[in-house]
N, C-alpha and C positions, 0 to 999 in steps of 0.2 A: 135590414137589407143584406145582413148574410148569408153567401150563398145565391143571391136574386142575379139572373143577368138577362140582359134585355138587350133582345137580339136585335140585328139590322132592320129588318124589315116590321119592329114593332115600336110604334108610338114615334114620337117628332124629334125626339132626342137626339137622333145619328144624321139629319140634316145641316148639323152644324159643320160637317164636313164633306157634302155636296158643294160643286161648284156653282158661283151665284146664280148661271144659269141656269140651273138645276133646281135650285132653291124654290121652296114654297113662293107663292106668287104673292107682291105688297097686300095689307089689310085693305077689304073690301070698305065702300062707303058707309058711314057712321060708326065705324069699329076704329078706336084709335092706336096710333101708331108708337112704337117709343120713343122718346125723345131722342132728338137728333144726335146729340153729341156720343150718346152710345153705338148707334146705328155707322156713323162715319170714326168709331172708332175701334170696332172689332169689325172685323168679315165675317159672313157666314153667322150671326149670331141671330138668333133663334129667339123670339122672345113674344110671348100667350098673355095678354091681358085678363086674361077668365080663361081657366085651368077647364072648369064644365061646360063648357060651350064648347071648344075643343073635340072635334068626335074622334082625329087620330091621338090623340093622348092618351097614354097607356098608365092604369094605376096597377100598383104590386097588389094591393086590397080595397080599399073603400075608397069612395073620388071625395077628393077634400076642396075645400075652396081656394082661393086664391090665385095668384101669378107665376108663369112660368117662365127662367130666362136660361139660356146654354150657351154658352161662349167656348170655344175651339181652342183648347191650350192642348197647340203643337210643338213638341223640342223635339233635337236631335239627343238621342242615346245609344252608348255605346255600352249597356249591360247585357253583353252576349258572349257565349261561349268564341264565336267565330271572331267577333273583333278582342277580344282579350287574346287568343291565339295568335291574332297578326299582327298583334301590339307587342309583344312578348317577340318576335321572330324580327320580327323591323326592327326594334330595340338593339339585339341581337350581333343582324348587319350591321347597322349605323354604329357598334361600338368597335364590330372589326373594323369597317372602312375609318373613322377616329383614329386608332388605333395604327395603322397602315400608315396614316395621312402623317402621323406624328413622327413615325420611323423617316418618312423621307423627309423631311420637317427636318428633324436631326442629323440628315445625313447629308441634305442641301446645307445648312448651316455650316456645319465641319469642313465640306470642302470648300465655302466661301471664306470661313479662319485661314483654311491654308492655302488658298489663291491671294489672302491679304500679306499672310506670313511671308508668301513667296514673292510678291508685289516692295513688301517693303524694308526686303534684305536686298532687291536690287534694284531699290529707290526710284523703282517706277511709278507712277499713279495707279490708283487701285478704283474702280468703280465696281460700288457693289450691284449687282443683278437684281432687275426687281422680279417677285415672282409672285403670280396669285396664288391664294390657294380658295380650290374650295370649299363653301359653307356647309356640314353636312349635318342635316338634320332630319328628324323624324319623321313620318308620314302622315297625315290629316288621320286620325280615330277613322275607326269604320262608324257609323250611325245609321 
């Protein structure tokens, strides 16, 4: 099969990603159906009790006997030029804004040492300031 690729509009294979509306119509009377627990467990799955009876099944060379089933395995991927770019640049940001976030981090700290320093050279009460900070993190992968 190297080299073989089997276009859209050839044979039943690419139905597995039709919307169910769309989908080949259930098996006609006396033609059986697959077992249920598959049918209510994939979407969209495609599945030929007799491969030659089939008139849209497409063979690469000689029709062979048997059964035909296609099941729809969709994932999200991110092996692309354009999401490795925006990963690499988001990356980027988010270590300057880090980085930023850290400076004032350290510089809220220090002058909260010396509002305490200053607090408790003239035996006032010192209440420390509460402050959020922000969570910063990455961006969802492109897919």
């Amino acid at each position: 099969m190297v080299d073989r690729v089997l276009n859209v509009d050839e044979g039943i294979t690419h139905d597995v990603f039709k919307e169910p509306s769309q989908a080949e119509e259930p098996p006609e009377e006396g033609e059986e159906a697959p077992p249920a627990d598959i049918i209510d467990s994939f979407k969209g799955l495609v599945y030929v009790k007799e491969v030659v009876r089939e008139p849209r099944m497409h063979y690469q060379k000689v029709p062979r006997l048997g059964a035909f089933m296609a099941v729809p395995l969709v994932y999200n991927s991110c092996l692309s030029d354009e999401a490795l770019e925006a990963f690499v640049n988001d990356t980027l940001a988010t270590n300057l804004q880090k980085e930023e976030q850290e400076k004032e981090l350290e510089a809220w700290e220090a002058e909260q040492s010396s509002r305490r320093a200053a607090a408790e050279a003239g035996n006032d009460p010192f209440e420390e300031e509460e402050k959020q900070w922000d969570e910063i993190t990455l961006q969802p992968l492109i897919t």
